[in-house]
C-alpha positions as CSV (number, residue, x, y, z in Angstrom):
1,X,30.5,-32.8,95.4
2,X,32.2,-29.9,96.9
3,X,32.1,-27.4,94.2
4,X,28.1,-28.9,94.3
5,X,27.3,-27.5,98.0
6,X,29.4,-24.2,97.0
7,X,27.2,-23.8,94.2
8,X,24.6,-24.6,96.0
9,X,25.0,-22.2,99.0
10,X,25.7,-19.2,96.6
11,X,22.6,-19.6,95.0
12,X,20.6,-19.8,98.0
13,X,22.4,-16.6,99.1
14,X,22.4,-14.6,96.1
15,X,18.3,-15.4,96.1
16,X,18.2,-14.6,99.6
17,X,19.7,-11.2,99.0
18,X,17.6,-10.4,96.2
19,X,14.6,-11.3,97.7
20,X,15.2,-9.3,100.7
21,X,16.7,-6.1,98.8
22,X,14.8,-2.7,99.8
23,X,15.5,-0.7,96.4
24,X,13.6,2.3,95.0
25,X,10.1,0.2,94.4
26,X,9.9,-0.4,98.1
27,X,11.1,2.9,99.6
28,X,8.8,5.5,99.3
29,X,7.0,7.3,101.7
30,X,2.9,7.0,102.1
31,X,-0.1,6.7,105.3
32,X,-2.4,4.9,103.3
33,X,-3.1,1.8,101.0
34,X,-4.9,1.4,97.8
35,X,-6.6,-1.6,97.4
36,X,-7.8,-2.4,94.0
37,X,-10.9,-5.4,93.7
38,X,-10.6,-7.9,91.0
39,X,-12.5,-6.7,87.7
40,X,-14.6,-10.0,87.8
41,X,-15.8,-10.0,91.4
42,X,-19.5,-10.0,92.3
43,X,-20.2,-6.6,94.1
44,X,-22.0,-8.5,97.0
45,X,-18.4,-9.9,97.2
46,X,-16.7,-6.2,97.3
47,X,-19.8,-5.3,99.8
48,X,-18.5,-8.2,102.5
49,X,-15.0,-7.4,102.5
50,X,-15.2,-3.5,102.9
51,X,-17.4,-4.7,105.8
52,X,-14.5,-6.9,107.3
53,X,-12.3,-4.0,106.8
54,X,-15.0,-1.5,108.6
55,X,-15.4,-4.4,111.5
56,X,-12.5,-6.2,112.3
57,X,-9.8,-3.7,110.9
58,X,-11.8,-0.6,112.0
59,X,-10.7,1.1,108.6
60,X,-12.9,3.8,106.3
61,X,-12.5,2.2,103.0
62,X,-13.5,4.3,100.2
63,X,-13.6,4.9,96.5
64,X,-10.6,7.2,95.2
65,X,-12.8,9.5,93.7
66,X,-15.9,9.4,92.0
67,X,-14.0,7.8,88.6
68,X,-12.6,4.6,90.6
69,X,-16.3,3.3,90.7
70,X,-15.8,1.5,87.3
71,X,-12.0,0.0,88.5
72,X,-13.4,-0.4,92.1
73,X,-10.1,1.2,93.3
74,X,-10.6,1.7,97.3
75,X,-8.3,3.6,99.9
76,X,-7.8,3.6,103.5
77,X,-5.1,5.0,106.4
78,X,-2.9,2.7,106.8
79,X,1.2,1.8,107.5
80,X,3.5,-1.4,106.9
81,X,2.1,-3.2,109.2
82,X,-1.5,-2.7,108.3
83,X,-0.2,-3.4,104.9
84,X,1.6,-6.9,105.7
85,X,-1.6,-7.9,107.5
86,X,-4.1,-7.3,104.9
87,X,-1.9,-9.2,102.3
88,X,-2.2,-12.0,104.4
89,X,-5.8,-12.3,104.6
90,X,-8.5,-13.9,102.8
91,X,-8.8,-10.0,101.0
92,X,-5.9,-10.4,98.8
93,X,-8.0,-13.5,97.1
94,X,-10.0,-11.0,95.6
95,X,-8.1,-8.1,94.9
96,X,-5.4,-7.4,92.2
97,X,-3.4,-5.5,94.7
98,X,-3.0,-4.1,98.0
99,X,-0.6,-1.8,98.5
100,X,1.1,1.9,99.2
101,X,-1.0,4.5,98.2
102,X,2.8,6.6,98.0
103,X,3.3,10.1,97.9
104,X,4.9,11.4,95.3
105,X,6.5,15.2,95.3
106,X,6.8,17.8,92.7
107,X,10.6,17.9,91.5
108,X,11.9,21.0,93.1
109,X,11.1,24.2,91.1
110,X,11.5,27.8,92.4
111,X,8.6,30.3,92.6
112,X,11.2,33.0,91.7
113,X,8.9,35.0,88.6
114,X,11.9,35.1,86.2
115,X,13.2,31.4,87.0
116,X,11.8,30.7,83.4
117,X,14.2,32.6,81.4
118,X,17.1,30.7,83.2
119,X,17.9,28.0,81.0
120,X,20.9,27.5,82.2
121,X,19.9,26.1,85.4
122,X,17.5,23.5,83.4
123,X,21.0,22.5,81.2
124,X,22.5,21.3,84.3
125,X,19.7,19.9,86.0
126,X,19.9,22.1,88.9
127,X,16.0,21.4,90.2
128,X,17.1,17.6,90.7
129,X,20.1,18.2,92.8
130,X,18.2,20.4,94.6
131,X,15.9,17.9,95.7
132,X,19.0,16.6,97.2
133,X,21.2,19.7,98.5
134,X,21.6,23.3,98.1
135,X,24.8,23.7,99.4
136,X,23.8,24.8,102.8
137,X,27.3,24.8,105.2
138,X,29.6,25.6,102.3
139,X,31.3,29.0,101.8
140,X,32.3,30.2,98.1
141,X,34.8,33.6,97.7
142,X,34.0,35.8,94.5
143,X,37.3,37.3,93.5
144,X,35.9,39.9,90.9
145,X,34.9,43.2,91.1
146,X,32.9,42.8,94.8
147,X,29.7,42.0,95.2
148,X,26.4,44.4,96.4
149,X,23.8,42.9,98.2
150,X,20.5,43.5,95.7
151,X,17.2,42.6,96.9
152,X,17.6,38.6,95.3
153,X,20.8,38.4,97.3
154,X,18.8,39.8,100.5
155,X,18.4,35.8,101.7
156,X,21.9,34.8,100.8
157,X,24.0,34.6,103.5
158,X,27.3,36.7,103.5
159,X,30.7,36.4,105.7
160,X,33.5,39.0,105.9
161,X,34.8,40.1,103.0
162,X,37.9,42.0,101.6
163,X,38.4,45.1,98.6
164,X,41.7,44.5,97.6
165,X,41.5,47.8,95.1
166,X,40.9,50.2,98.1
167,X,42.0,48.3,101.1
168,X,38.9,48.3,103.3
169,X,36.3,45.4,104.2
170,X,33.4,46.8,102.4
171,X,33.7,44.7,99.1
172,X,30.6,46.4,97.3
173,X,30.5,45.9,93.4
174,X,31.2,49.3,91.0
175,X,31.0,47.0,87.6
176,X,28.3,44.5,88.5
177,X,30.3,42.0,86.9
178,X,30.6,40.1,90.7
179,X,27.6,41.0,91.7
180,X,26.3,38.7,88.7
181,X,28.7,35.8,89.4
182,X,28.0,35.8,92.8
183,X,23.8,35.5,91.4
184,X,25.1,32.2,89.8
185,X,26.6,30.2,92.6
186,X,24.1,31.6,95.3
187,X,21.1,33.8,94.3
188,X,18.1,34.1,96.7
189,X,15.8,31.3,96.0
190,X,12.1,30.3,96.2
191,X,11.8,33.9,97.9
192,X,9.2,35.1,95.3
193,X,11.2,37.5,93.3
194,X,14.3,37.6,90.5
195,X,15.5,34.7,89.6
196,X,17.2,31.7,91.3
197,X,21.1,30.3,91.7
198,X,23.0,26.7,91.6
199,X,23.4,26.7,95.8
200,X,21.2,29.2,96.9
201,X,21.6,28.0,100.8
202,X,25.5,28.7,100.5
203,X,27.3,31.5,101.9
204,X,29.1,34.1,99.7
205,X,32.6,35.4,100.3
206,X,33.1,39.0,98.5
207,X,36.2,39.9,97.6
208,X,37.0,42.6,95.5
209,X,40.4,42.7,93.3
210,X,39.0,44.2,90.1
211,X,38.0,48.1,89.7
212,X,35.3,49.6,88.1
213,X,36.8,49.1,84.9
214,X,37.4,45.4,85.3
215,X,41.0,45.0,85.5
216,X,43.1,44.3,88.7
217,X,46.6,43.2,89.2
218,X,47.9,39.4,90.3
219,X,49.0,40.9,93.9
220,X,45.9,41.7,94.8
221,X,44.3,38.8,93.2
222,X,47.0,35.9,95.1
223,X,46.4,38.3,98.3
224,X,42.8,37.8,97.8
225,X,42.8,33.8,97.2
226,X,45.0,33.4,100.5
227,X,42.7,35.7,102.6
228,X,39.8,33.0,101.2
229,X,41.6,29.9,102.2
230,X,42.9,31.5,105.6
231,X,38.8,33.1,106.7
232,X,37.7,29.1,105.6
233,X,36.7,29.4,102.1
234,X,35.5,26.1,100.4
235,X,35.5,27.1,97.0
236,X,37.0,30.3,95.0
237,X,35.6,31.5,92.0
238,X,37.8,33.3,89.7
239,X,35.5,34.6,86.5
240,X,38.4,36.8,85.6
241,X,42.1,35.5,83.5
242,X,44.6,37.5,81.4
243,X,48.5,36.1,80.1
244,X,51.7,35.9,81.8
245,X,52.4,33.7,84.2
246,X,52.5,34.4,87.9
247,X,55.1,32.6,90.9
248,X,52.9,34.8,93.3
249,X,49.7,33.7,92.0
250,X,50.7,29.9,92.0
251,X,52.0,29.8,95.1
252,X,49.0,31.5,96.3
253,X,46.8,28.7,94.8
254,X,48.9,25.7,96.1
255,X,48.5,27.2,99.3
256,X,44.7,27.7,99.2
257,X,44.7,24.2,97.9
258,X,46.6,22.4,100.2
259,X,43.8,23.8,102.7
260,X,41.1,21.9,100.9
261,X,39.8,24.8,98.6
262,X,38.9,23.5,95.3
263,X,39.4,26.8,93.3
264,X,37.8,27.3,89.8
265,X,38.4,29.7,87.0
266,X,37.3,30.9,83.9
267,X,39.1,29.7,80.8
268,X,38.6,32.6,79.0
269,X,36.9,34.6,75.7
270,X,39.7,34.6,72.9
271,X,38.5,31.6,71.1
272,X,41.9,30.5,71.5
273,X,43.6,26.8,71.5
274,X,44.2,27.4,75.5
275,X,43.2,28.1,78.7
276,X,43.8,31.9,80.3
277,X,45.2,32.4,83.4
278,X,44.7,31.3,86.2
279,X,42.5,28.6,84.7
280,X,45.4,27.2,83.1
281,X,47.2,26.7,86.7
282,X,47.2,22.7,87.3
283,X,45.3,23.1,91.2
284,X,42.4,25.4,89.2
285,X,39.4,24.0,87.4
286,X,39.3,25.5,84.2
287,X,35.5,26.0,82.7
288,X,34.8,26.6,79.0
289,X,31.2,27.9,77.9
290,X,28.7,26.4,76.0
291,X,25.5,27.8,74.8
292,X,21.6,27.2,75.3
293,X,22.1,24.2,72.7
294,X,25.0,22.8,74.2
295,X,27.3,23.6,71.5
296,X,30.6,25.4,72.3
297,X,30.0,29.3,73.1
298,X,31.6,31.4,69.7
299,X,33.9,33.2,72.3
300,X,34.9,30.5,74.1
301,X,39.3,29.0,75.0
302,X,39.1,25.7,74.4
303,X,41.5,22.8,74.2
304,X,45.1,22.4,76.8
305,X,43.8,23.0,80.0
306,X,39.9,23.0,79.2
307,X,38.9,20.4,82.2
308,X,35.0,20.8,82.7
309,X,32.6,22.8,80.1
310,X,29.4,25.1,81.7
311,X,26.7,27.1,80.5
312,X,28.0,30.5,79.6
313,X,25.7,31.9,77.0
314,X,26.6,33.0,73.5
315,X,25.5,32.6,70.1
316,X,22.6,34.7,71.0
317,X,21.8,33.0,74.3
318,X,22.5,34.8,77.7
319,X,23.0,34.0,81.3
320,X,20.1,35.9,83.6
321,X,21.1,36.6,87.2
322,X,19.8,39.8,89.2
323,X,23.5,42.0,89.9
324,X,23.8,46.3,89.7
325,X,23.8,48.9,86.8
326,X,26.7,50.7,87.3
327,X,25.5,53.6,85.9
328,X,23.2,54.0,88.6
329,X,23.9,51.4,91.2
330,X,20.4,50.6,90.5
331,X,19.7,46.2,90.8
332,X,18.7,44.9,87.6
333,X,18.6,41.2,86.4
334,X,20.4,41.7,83.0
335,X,22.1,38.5,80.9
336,X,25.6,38.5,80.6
337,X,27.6,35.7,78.5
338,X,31.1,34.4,78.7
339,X,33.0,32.3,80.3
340,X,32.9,34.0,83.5
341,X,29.7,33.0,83.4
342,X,30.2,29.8,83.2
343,X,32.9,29.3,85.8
344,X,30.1,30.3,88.8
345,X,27.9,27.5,87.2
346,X,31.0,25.3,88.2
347,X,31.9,26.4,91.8
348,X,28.3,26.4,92.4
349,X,28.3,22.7,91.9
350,X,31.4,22.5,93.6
351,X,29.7,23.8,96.9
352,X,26.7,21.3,96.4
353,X,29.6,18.2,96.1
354,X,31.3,19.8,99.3
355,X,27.9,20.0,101.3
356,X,27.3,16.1,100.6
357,X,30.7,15.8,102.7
358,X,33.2,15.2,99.5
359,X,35.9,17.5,100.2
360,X,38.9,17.1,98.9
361,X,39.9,19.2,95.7
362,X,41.1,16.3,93.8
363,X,37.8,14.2,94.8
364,X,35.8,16.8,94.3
365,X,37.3,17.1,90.9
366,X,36.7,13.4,90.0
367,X,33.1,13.9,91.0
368,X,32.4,16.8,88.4
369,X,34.6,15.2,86.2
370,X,32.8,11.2,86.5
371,X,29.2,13.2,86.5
372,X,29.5,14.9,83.3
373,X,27.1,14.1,80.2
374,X,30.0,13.2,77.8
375,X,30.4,14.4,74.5
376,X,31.1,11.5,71.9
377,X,33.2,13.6,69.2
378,X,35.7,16.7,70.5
379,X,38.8,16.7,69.2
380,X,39.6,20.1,69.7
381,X,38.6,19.6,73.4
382,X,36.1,22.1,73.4
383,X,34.3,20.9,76.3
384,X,36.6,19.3,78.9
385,X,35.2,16.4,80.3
386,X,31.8,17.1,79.1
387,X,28.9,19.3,79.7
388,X,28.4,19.7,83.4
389,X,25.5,18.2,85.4
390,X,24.8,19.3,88.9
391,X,22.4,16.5,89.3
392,X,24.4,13.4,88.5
393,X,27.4,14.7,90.5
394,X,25.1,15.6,93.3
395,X,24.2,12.0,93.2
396,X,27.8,10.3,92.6
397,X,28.9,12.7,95.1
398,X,26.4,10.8,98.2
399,X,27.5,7.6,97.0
400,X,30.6,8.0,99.2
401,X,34.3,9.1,99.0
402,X,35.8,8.7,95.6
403,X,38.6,6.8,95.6
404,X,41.5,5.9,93.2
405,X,40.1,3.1,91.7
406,X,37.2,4.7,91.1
407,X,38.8,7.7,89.2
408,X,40.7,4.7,87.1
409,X,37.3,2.9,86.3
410,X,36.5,6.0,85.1
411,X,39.3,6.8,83.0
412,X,38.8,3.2,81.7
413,X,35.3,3.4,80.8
414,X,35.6,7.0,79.4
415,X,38.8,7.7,78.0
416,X,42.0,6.3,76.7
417,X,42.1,3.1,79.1
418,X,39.2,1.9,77.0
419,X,40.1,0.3,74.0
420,X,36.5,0.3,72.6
421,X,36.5,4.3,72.5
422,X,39.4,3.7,70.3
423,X,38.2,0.8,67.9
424,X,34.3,2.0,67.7
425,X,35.2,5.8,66.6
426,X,36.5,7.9,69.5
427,X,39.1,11.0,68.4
428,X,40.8,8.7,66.7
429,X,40.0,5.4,65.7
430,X,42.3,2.5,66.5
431,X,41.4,-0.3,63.9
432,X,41.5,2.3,60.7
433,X,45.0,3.4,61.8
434,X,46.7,-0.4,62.9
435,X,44.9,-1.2,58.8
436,X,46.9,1.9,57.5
437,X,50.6,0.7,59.3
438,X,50.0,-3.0,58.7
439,X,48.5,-1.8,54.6
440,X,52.4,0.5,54.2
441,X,53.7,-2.9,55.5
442,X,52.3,-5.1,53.1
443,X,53.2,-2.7,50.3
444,X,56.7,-2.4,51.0
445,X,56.7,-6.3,51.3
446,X,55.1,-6.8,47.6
447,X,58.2,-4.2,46.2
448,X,61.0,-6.2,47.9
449,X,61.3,-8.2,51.2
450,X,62.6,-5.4,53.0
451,X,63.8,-7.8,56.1
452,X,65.0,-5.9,58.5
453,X,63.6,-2.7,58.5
454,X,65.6,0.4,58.8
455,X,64.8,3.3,60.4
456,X,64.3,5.4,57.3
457,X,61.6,3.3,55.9
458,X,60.1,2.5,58.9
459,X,59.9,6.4,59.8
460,X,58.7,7.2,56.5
461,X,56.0,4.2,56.5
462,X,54.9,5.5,59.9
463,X,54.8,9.5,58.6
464,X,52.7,8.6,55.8
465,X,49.9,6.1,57.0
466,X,49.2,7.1,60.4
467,X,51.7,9.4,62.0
468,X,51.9,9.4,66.1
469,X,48.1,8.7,65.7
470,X,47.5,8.3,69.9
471,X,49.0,11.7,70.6
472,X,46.2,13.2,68.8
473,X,43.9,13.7,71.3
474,X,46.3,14.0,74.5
475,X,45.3,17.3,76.3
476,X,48.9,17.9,78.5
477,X,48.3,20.8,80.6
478,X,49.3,24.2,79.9
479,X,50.7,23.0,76.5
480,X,49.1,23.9,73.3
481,X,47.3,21.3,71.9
482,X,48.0,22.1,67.8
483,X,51.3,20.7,67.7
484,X,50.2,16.8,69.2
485,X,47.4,16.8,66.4
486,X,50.0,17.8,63.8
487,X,52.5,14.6,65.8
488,X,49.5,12.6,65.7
489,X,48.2,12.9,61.9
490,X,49.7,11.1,58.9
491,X,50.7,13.0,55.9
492,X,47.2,13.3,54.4
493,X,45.5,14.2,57.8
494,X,48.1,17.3,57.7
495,X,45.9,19.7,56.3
496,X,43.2,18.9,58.7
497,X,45.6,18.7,61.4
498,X,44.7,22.2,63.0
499,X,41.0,22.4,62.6
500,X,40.6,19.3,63.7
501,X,38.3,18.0,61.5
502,X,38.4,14.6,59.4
503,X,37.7,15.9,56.0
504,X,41.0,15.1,53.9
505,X,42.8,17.8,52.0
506,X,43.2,17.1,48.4
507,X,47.2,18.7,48.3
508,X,47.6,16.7,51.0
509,X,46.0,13.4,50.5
510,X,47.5,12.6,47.3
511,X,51.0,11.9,45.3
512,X,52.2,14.8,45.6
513,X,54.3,15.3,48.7
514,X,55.8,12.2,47.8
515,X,56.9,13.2,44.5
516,X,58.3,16.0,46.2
517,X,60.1,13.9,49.3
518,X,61.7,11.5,46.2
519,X,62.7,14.5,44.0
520,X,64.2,16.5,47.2
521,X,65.5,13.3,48.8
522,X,66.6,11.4,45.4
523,X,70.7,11.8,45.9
524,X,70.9,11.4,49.7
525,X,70.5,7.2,50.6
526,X,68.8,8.0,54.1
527,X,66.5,10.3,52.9
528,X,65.4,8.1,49.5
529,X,64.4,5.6,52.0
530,X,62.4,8.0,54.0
531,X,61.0,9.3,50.8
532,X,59.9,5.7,49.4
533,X,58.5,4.6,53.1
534,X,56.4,7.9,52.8
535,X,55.1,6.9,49.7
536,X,53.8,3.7,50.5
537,X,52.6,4.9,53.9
538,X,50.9,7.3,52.3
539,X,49.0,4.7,50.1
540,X,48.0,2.9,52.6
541,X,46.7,5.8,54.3
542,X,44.8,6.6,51.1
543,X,43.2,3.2,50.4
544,X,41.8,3.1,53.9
545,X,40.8,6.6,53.9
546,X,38.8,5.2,50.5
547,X,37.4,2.4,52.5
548,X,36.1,4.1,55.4
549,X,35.8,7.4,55.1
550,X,36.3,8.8,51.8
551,X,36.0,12.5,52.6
552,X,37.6,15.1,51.0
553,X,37.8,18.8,50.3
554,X,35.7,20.3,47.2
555,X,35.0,16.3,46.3
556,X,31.9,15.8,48.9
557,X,32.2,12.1,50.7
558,X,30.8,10.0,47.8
559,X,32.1,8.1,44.8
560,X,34.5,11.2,43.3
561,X,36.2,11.7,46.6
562,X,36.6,7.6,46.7
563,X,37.8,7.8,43.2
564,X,40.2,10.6,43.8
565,X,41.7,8.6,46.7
566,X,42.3,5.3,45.1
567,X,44.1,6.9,42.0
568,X,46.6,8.6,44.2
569,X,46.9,5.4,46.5
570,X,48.0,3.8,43.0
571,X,50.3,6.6,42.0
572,X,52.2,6.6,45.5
573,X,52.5,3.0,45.2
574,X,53.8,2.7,41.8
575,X,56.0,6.1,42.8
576,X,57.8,4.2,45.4
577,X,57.7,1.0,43.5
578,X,59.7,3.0,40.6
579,X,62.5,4.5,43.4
580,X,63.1,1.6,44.9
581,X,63.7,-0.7,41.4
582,X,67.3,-2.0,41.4
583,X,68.3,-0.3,44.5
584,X,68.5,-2.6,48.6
585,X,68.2,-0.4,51.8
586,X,70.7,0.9,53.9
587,X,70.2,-0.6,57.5
């Protein structure tokens, strides 16, 4: 009877909450009503209650416009309470609804001429978030080559500055690479001229550390990224990286984020299978560049220390932001690409988080990183996270503080917490590779009960079927990542391993690393063992491979490649059968 009245009660209150819930549908904003008469009521009907509305209400009713005639659609000035009143009168018999005539607003979009040609601002969404913030409050220090105040930059507003290079306050820009960056995070906007930026109501912080030539030296740099977090920076933007690592420069950056600056750099323009510095510093966040399609920029680091992935241009697409000619010190809007250019697209999001009231540089981090639109397939981490999106983090961001267990419900839903990204295809699949260990298992079992294991076999079965397969997609910071996909691939995934891919190598994925293990291995009673476990893991390997995914090089994905791998799945298992005839394990 209990459990009865508790049922009971929670029903009652679950309807009384739902029933009284104010969500989106009943939240807009409007001054009149639109009453709409039944199709089928006589107009003498329609003609006595726009009288009782002109009488007793002391309303105006009237059509829409002159097409509501055949709908008889009417309108008059009106507020909630008008509305709850008419709704209970003897009107709402005879109409099919009486309700807010709501406004609705265009979605935020610049009249800046050139706003068009910035696609990159349509990639992340920008006009949506601005409907919500524009980063007004927040200040974000340019560490380039200075920035010069060109006509689009004429509404931005500016505080104190440093050139590092020549030692005086007057950070102007000799390269216009700054100038550019600076465009990005905070261009003038809706001012009738140029072209727009992410946060146009935030204020930028020039700081010159790079010459006319583009270089510059970590002193100046670390001396530039204190003087930000000392004159109250809330974001640094680093578009600028190089090799060696840097005690001054780290320090520097645990400093300036111990004061609640959430710095971001580029990752940098080698192609290569890491993050520059300082992106590859743990307190940074490191941006890669993707193009107008989404796909990675051809220029573009990528994997260990790749956190978040931006527009940057490339593969003939460009990044349009008004900055200088240095030939002439003349303003000029002129694309640029790179991953400098995407890094601004970052921090400029970053200062949009900040300006909801999200601060911290870890929780600001969780915010870009939660928001993202998340790529399914990226093995070589090309893209962090995921693509950014100014407009879902703008939004995740006024939901409130992140906390921990939000960060882990994310990691959960997302990454390697969740076992369905594992079992329904993420970077690698769970299911395929628990079939491959259990399949060397069962093989070894129909040669001889090989009860208990030794480590030999065991390593060998492992080595061949699936390898370390869960270290394949670990990104540990400021590691390489080629060496965990070569841990984490069997022995037939080896010549894939580095590119990443999932098409099989035919040298690889077949008998013939295990003919060489037994031939190499034949004398010494460890190694046999290792050699026969590699056979049979590689089988297994093989006959899943031919199962799921028959894919190999030169043999297309179809019947020849499923052939191919089923004949050397037989050969390795007969191999190992053959070796370990007449012979017991050493334990």
């Amino acid at each position: 009877m209990r459990k009865l009245l508790i049922l009971c009660l929670f029903c009652l209150g679950i309807g009384f909450a739902i029933s009284n819930f104010q969500g989106l549908a009943t939240t807009g904003e409007f001054d009149s009503l639109v009453i709409d008469f039944k199709e089928n009521i006589a107009s003498t009907e329609i003609d006595r209650q726009l009288q009782v509305l002109t009488g007793e209400y002391h309303l105006a009713p009237r059509l829409n416009s002159q097409f509501s005639q055949s709908e008889q659609t009417y309108t008059v000035k009106g507020d909630r309470a008008l509305l709850d009143k008419l709704r209970a009168s003897s009107l709402s018999q005879d109409v099919e609804a009486i309700e807010p005539n709501y406004i609705y607003r265009a979605t935020v979009a610049p009249n800046d001429p050139q706003y068009s040609k910035q696609w990159h601002l349509h990639n992340i969404h920008a006009e949506q978030a601005w409907e919500e913030n524009r980063g007004k409050g927040i200040t974000v220090a340019i560490i380039d080559t200075g920035v010069s105040q060109v006509p689009d930059l004429a509404q931005t507003e500016f505080v104190a500055g440093y050139d590092f290079v020549n030692n005086k306050v007057n950070a102007d820009d000799d390269n216009g690479h700054g100038t550019h960056v600076a465009g990005t995070v905070a261009q003038s906007t809706n001012n009738n001229y140029g072209v727009a930026g992410v946060a146009y109501e935030a204020k930028i912080m020039p700081l010159k550390v790079l010459s006319g030539s583009g270089g510059g030296t970590v002193s100046d740099i670390a001396e530039a990224i204190r003087f930000a977090a000392d004159n109250k920076a809330d974001v640094i933007n680093m578009s600028l990286g190089g090799g060696g690592e840097s005690q001054v420069m780290k320090d520097a950056i645990e400093y300036a984020y111990k004061k609640g600056v959430v710095i971001v750099a580029a990752a940098g323009n080698e192609n290569r299978d890491s993050a520059s510095y300082p992106a590859r510093y743990a307190r940074v966040i490191s941006v890669a560049a993707i193009d107008a399609q989404g796909e990675k920029a051809e220029f573009s680091n990528y994997g260990a220390g790749v956190d978040i992935s931006a527009p940057g241009g490339g593969n003939g697409s460009k990044i349009w932001q008004e900055t200088i000619d240095p030939s002439t010190n003349l303003p000029v809007i002129a694309g640029f690409q790179g991953t400098s250019m995407a890094a601004p697209h970052v921090a400029g999001v970053v200062a949009l988080i900040k300006s909801t009231g999200v601060t911290a540089p870890d929780e600001v981090l969780a915010v870009l990183q939660q928001s993202v639109r998340k790529i399914d397939t990226d093995p070589q981490n090309y893209y962090g996270a995921g693509h950014l999106d100014a407009a879902a983090a703008v939004k995740l961001a006024q939901k409130g503080k992140i906390t921990f267990n939000d960060f882990f419900r994310w990691l959960r839903d997302n990454g390697y917490l969740n076992l369905k990204f594992w079992i329904d295809g993420g970077a690698i699949a769970l299911l395929p590779k628990v079939a491959m260990v259990l399949g060397s298992y069962l093989l070894a079992f129909l040669i001889r009960n090989y009860l208990p294991f030794g480590l030999p076999l065991f390593s060998g079965l492992i080595a061949g079927s699936s390898g370390l397969f869960f270290l394949k997609g670990f990104y540990i910071f400021d590691l390489p990542q080629a060496p965990f996909r070569v841990l984490g691939s069997s022995i037939p995934e080896l010549g894939n391993a580095i590119s990443g891919n999932s098409i099989l190598n035919p040298l690889f994925a077949s008998v013939l690393i295990p003919v060489v293990l037994l031939v190499a291995c034949w004398s010494l009673p460890q190694g046999k063992w290792f050699a026969v476990g590699t056979s049979l893991g590689v089988a297994a390997c093989l006959f899943v491979s031919a199962a799921i995914s028959p894919s190999v090089w030169w043999l297309g994905d179809g019947g020849m490649a499923r052939g191919f791998l089923i004949v050397n799945g037989l050969l390795c298992f007969g191999l190992a059968r053959f070796a370990a005839r007449g012979d017991s394990q050493t334990v």
